[in-house]
N, C-alpha and C positions, 0 to 999 in steps of 0.2 A: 306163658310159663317162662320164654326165653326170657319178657320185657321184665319180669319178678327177678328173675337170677340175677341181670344187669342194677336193678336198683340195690339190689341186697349187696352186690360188688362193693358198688359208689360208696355207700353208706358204711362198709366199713376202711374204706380207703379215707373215705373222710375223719371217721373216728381215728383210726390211725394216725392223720396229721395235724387235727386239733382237740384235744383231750378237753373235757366237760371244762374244767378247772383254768383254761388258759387264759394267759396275761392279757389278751382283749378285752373277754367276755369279764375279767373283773373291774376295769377301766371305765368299762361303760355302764356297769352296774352304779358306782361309786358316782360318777357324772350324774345319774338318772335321780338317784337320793338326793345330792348335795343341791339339784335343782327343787326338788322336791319340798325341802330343808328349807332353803330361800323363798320361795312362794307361802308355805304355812305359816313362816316370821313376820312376812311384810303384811300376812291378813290381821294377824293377832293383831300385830300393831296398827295397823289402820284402826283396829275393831276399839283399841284400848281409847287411844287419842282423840275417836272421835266420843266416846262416852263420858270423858273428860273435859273435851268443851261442851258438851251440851248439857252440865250444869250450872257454867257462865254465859253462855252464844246458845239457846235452841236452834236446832237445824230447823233454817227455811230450806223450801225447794227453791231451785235457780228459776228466775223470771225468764220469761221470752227473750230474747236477745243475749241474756246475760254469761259471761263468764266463770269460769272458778278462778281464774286471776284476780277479777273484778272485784270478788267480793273483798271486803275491808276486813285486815285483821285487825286482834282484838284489842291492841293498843291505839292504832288509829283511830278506832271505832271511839277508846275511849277520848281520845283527842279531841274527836270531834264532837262526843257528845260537852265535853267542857266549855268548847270554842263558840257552839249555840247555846251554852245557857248564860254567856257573858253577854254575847250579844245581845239576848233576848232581854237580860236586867240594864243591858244601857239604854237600849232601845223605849223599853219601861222608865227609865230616869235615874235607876237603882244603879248609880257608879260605882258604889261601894260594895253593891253585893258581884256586879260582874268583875270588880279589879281581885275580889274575893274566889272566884273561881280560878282565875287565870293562875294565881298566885299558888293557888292548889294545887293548878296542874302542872306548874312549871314546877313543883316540890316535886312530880311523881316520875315528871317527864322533862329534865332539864335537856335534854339534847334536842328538842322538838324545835325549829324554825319554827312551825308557823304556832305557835303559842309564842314566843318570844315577837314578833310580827305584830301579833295582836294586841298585844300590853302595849307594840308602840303606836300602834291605831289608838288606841282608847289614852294613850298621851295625846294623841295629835288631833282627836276630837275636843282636847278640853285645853286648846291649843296652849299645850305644855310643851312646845318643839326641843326645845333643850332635851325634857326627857326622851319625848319621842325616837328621837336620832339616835340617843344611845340605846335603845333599846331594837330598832331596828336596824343598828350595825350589827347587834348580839347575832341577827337573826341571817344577814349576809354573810358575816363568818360562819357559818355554819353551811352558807347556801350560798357560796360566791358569784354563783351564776342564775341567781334570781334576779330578770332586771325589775319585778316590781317592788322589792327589798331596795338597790340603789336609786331608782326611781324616788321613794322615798324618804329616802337620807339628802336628795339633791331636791328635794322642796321643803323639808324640815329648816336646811340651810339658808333656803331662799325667804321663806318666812322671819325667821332670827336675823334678815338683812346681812346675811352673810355669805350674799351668792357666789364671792368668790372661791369659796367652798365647797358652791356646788358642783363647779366644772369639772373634778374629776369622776364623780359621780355618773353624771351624763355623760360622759366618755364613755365609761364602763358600760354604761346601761345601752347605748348604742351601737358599742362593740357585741354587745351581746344581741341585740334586735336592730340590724342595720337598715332600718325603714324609713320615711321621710317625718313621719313625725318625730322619732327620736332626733336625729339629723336637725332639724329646722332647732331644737329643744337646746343642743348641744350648741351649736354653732350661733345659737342668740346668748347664749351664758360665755363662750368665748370674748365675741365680741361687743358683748356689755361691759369689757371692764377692753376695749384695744388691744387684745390678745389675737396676734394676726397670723399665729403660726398655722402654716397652709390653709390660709386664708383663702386663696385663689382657688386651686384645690378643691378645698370646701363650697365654696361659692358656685361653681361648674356643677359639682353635682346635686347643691340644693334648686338651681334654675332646672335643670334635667329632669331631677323627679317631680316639681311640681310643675312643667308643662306635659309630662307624662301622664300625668293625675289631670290634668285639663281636657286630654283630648280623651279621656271617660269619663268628662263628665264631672271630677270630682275634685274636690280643693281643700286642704287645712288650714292653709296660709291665709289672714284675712288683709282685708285691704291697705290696714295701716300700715303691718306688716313689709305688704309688696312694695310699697311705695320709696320703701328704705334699699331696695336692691333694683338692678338695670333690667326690670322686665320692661318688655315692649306695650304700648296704647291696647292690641289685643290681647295680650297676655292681663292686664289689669280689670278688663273691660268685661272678662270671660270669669276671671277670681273674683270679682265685685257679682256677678251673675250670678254664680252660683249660691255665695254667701247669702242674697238676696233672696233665692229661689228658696233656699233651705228657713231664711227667718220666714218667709210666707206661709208655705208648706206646713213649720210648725206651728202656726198660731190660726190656721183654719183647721188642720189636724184637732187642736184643741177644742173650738169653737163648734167644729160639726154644722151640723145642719141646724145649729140653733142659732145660727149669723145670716142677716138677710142684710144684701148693700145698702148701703144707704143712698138716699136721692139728693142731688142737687137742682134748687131750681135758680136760676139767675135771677137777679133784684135790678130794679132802674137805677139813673146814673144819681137818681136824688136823695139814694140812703147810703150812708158812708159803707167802705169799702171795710172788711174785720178781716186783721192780718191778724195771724197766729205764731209765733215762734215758740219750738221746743227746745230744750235742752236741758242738760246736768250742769253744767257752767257758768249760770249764776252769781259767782263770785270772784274771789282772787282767783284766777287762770287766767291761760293767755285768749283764751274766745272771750271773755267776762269784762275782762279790762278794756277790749276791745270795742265792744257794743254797749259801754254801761253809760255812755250818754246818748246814745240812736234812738233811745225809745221816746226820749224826752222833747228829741229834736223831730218827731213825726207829726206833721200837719193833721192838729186830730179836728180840725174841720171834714177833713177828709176820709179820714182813717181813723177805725176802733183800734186801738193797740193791745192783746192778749199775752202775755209770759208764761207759759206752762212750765212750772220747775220741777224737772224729774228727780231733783236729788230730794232725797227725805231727811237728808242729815245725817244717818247712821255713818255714813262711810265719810263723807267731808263737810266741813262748816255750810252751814246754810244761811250763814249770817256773816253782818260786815258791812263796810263802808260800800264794796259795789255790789251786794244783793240790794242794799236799802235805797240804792243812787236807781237803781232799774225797777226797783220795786216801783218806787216815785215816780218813773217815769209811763209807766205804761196804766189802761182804763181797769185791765184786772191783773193779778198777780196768782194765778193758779196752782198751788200745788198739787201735782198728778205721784208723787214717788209713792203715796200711801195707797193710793187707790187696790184694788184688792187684783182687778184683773185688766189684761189690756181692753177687752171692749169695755170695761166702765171708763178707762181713758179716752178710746175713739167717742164713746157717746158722748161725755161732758162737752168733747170738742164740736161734737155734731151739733149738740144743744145751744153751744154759744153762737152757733150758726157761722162759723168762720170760712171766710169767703178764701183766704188762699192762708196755706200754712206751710209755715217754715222749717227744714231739717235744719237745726245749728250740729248737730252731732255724726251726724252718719254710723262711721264704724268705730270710732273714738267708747273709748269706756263708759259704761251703762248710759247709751243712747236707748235713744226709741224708737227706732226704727219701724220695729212691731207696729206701734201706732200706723204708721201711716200705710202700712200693708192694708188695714180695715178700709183704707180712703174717708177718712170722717171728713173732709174738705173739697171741694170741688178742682181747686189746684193747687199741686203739692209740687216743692218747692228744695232743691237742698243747696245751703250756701254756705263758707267760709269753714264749719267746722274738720274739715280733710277734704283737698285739693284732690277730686275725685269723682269719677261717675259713681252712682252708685248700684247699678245694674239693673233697677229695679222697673219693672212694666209699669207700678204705681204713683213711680216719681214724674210729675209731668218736666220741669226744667230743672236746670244745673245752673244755678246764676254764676257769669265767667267776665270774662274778659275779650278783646280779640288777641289777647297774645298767648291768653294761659289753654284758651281754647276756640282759635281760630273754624269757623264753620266748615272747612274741610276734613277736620278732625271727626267730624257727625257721626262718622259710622265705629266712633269707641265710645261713643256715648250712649246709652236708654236715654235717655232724658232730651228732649230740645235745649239747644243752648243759649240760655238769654245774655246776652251781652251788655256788660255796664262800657259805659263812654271811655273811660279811663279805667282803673286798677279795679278788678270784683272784689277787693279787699279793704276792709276799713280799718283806719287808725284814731283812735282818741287820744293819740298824744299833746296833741294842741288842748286841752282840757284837763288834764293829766298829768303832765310835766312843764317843767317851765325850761325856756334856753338858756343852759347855765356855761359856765367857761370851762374847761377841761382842769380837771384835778391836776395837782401837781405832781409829774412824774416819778419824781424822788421818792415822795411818800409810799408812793404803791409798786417800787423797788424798779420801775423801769428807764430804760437809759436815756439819757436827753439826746444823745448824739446818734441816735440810731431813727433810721424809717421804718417805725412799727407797722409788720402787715400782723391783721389779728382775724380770727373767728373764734365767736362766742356761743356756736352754738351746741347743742346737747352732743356730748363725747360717743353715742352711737349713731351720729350721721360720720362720722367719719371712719375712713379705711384706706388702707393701703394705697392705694389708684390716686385717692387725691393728696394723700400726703405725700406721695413722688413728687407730684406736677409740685405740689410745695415749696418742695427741698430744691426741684431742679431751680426755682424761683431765688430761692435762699443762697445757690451754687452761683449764681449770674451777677449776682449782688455781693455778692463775698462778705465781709463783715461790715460793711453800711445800713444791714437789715438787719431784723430779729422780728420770730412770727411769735405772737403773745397766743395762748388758749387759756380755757376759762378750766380749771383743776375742778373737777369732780370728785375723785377718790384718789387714793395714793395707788391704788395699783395700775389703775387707766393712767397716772403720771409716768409711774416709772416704765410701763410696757410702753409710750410714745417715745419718754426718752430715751429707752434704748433701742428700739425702733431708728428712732433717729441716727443714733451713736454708731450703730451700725451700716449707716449709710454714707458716714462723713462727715455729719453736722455736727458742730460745736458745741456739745449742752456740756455745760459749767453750774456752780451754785454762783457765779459771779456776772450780776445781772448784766454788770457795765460789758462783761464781754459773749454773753453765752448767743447761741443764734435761733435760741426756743427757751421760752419764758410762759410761764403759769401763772395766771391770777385769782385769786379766791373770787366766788359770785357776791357779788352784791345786790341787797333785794332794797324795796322802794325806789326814791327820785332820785338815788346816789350813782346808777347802773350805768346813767345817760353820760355824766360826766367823764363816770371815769371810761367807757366806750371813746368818746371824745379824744382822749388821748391815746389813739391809734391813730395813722394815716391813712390804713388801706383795710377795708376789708374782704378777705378773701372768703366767697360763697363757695358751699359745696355742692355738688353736681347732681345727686339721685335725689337728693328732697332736700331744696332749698331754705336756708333760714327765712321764714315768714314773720312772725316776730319779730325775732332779731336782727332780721336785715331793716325791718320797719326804724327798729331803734337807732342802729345806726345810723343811718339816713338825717333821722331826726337828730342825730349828734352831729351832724355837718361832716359824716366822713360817707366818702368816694366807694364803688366798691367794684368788683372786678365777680363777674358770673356768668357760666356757660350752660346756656338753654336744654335740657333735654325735649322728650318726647309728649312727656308727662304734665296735668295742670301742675304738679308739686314743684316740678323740677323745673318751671317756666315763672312762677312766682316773681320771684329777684328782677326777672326781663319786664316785667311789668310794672314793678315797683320804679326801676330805672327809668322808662319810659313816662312814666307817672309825673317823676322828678325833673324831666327836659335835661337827663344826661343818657340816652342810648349812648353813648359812645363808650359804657362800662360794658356792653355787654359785647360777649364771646361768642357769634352766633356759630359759627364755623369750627369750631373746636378745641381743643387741649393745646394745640399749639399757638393760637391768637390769645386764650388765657393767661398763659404763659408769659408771651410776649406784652399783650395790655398792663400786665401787674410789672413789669420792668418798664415798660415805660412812665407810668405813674411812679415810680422808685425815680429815676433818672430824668422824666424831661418836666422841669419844675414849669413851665409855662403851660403846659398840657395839664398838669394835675391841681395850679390854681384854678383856671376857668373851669373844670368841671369841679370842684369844691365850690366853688363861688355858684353855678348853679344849684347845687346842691342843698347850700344853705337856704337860698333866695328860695326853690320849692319848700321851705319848712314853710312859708309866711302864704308865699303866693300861689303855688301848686296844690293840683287836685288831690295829693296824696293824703297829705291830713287836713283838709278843709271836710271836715264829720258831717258837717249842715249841708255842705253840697254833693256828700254822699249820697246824704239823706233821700233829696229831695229827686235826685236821680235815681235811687230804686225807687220812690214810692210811683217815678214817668213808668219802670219797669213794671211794677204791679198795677199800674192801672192796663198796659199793654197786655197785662196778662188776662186780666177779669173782664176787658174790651171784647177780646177774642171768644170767650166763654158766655160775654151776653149774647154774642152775636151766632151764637151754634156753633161757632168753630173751636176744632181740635186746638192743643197746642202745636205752636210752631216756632222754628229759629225766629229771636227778638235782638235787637238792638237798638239802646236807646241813644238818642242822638241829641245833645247838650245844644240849648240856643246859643244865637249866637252873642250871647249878654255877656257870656264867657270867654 
């Protein structure tokens, strides 16, 4: 009874202090609606909106994994049904009905990138680049930070031969994806036109990433590539491996288990020996001109002679004065370019029963490498076309030199190295050109009074590193020299001469006085002469002129070159040697270079006697006597096919010249 009195107390001391009606209890009433309010609004609406799409979008239920982000709205949706039905009518052949879609949809949906993307794909499938490019610029303004949009626009360029267009592209597209193959992408568009700004720089960290990519195993960079920058014997040796491993891989990947190897059995010494050579080059090139009288000069007492011609024509002449000089010269003349797959290539080879067979190509543009991954040959062979191992388990030798690839080198080679007597390199210039007197220097705007130092070789073997030692060359000499290059394009001109300009050197439009002169190339028998009217020529260092140190030579001029590590880069040392003048070469480094090419400027008694050898090896030297080439690889291929009658593996060769010689 007491505990009733006390709550009846409470209760109305309570009533007392807060009246039914007070300003809390109407606050929170009002709160509790206004939530109320908000909740019943956002159901209607959900209820309404989605009743409204599901007379254009039927509701799916969400798949396993799936999102409500994920799913595409219904503009997207319509995008993309646009974007496959173009495809699907190009794909068909029907260009007019997919340029007919796109066109639609860029009416309904002009702000859309990747429709605009598209129309420039479906330009650049029908290689209409011009349009291409403007269409997928449309699509980078809009999407500035798509690198597959500038990516794009910087192959559009490179197609329409107007790559120096492309470089800013690949910048962007790099800055945007800083990886090595943009990188490598970028920094070959710079310096294909002598564009050296932070060259160094760049070069440090394209060596960085792809010895990075080396020690996992993996490479972008292929060999021709490497050979243009100061990778080391193992760093080549591992890039060529790779590349090798991956064309393998792919083409028994294809093959499967419907490829069985094929057998070699060796033949007595009484049935001629069937050499084989492949290649794309065939014609006017520089491996073509070189070999187009070797097949004629082969003892075919001895030897079958086979040419497999991988070019089909589509892409370059397959005809001409040196397909038809090789054609003549060898027992068959093979076209392989048509054949449908690589094993109908290895079998026709296997068919012809070819005893040793020749890479001309390597890594050089559309070789065929592929081929001899099958082994359709008993021994397989790569020579002259890229100064290079070529990593491959299937290639038995590397036909070389002792100079380009002395036998301590062994272990950056796959291959055994067969050694020719003299230079692994042949020349048909004796066959070829004739010994003419050096053009007249007036005519082709060069000074009489100056000691021309020149290189002619392609404008992307040069950089930075050797055009110092140049200049430091040019600085020593003060205005009694002038270095000649051979003008490729006007951009690669003006970035050397300002290059130059900015280091000191004298470049003028005034031949009589400038201290760097440019000369247009000249093609056929004209090239030798006017070579000729140079004194010196200066080789460059990571991949030596091969060719055109050849040329020179044969023009009676002297030349001054420092050995790397590399067969490329040791080319010139062997060419010299060849000629009975070592005393050009620089074995010790940038500072004997230097010095040798001032001495040849300065001490006139030193620089007739080695011209005057020089000349006397055109007539008398192993370099361009082609029949004594000849006859020295085919000592090398019987050394080769000796070994293989007799069960044995291959191994280091060297052929050793009588003494007739």
């Amino acid at each position: 009874a007491r505990r009733g009195e006390r709550m009846g107390t409470d209760r109305k001391r309570r009533e007392l202090k807060e009246p039914l009606w007070s300003t809390s209890r109407i606050l929170g009433g009002a709160f509790f609606i206004l939530v109320l309010y908000i909740c019943l609004s956002y159901l209607i609406y959900s209820y309404v909106m989605r009743v409204m799409d599901t007379k254009t979008n039927p509701y799916t239920p969400l798949k396993a994994g799936e999102s409500v982000a994920s799913i595409p709205k219904p503009r997207d949706s319509d995008i993309d049904k646009y974007i496959e039905k173009a495809k699907k009518c190009k794909n068909d052949g029907r260009w007019n009905d997919s340029m007919a879609y796109l066109n639609e949809a860029i009416s309904k949906y002009n702000d859309s990138d990747r429709l605009y993307s598209h129309k420039g794909g479906w330009f650049y499938d029908q290689k209409d680049y011009e349009n291409a490019v403007i269409w997928y610029r449309k699509a980078s303004e809009l999407k500035p930070q798509e690198y597959s949009y500038l990516s794009n626009i910087a192959n559009c360029y490179n197609n329409l031969h107007r790559e120096w267009e492309a470089t800013p592209f690949y910048e962007r597209a790099y800055n945007i994806r800083p990886q090595l193959p943009q990188l490598l992408t970028y920094a070959q568009s710079l310096w294909k036109f002598n564009n050296w700004t932070n060259h160094d720089e760049i070069l440090n960290l394209l060596l960085e990433r792809v010895r990075s990519q080396l020690k996992e195993g993996r490479s972008i960079i292929n060999s021709f590539t490497a050979l243009h920058y100061p990778f080391n014997l193992a760093d080549l040796r591992e890039i060529a491996s790779i590349s090798s491993h991956n064309t393998y891989r792919n083409v028994h990947r294809r093959l499967g288990s419907t490829f069985s190897s094929y057998k070699h059995v060796p033949h007595g010494p009484e049935k001629k020996i069937v050499v084989g050579y492949v290649s794309y080059d065939y014609r006017q090139h520089a491996v073509g001109v070189q070999i187009q009288s070797m097949f004629a000069m082969h003892n075919k007492t001895k030897f079958e002679i086979i040419a497999y011609n991988a070019n089909n024509g589509k892409r370059d002449s397959n005809s001409g004065y040196v397909t038809d000089k090789i054609r003549a010269g060898v027992s068959q003349y093979i076209d392989i370019g048509d054949l449908p797959t690589v094993q109908d290539v290895a079998k026709r080879i296997y068919d012809d029963k070819v005893d040793i067979l020749i890479d001309l190509g390597l890594f050089t543009a559309y070789a065929r490498m592929d081929v001899f991954t099958l082994r359709p040959a008993p021994i397989q062979a790569a020579w002259l076309g890229l100064a290079t191992t070529t990593g491959g388990e299937w290639m038995d030798y590397v036909i070389a030199d002792p100079i380009v690839a002395p036998f301590e080198h062994e272990k950056f080679y796959s291959e055994k190295i067969a050694q020719m007597p003299h230079s692994y390199h042949i020349f048909d210039h004796k066959q070829t050109y004739q010994i003419r007197p050096a053009f007249d220097r007036i005519e082709h705007n060069l000074p009489l009074n100056k000691f021309l130092l020149c290189n002619h070789a392609n404008n992307i073997r040069l950089n930075p590193e050797i055009f110092d030692h140049w200049i430091n060359i040019l600085g020593r000499l003060g205005n009694n020299a002038t270095l000649v290059l051979k003008h490729f394009n006007d951009i690669s001109t003006n970035n050397i001469k300002n290059y130059a300009r900015a280091r000191g050197l004298k470049v003028t439009d005034d031949f009589w006085d400038s201290q760097l002169l440019f000369t247009p190339g000249i093609g056929g028998a004209d090239h030798i002469p006017l070579k000729s009217c140079c004194n010196l020529f200066l080789d460059v260092h990571w991949y030596n002129g091969h060719s055109t140190s050849g040329d020179m030579l044969f023009a009676g001029v002297p030349m001054v070159t420092f050995p790397g590590e590399s067969m490329a880069s040791r080319a010139a040392a062997s060419f010299s040697y060849s000629s009975n003048a070592p005393q050009m070469v620089a074995w010790s480094g940038w500072e004997e270079y230097e010095d040798l090419a001032v001495k040849f400027a300065t001490d006139r008694e030193f620089y007739d006697k080695t011209r005057k050898a020089v000349e006397a090896a055109r007539i008398n030297g192993p370099l361009f006597d082609t029949q004594r080439f000849v006859t020295n690889l085919e000592r090398m291929f019987e050394m080769m096919y000796d070994r293989f009658r007799r069960g044995l593996g291959p191994d280091h060769l060297r052929v050793v010249e009588p003494a007739a010689y």
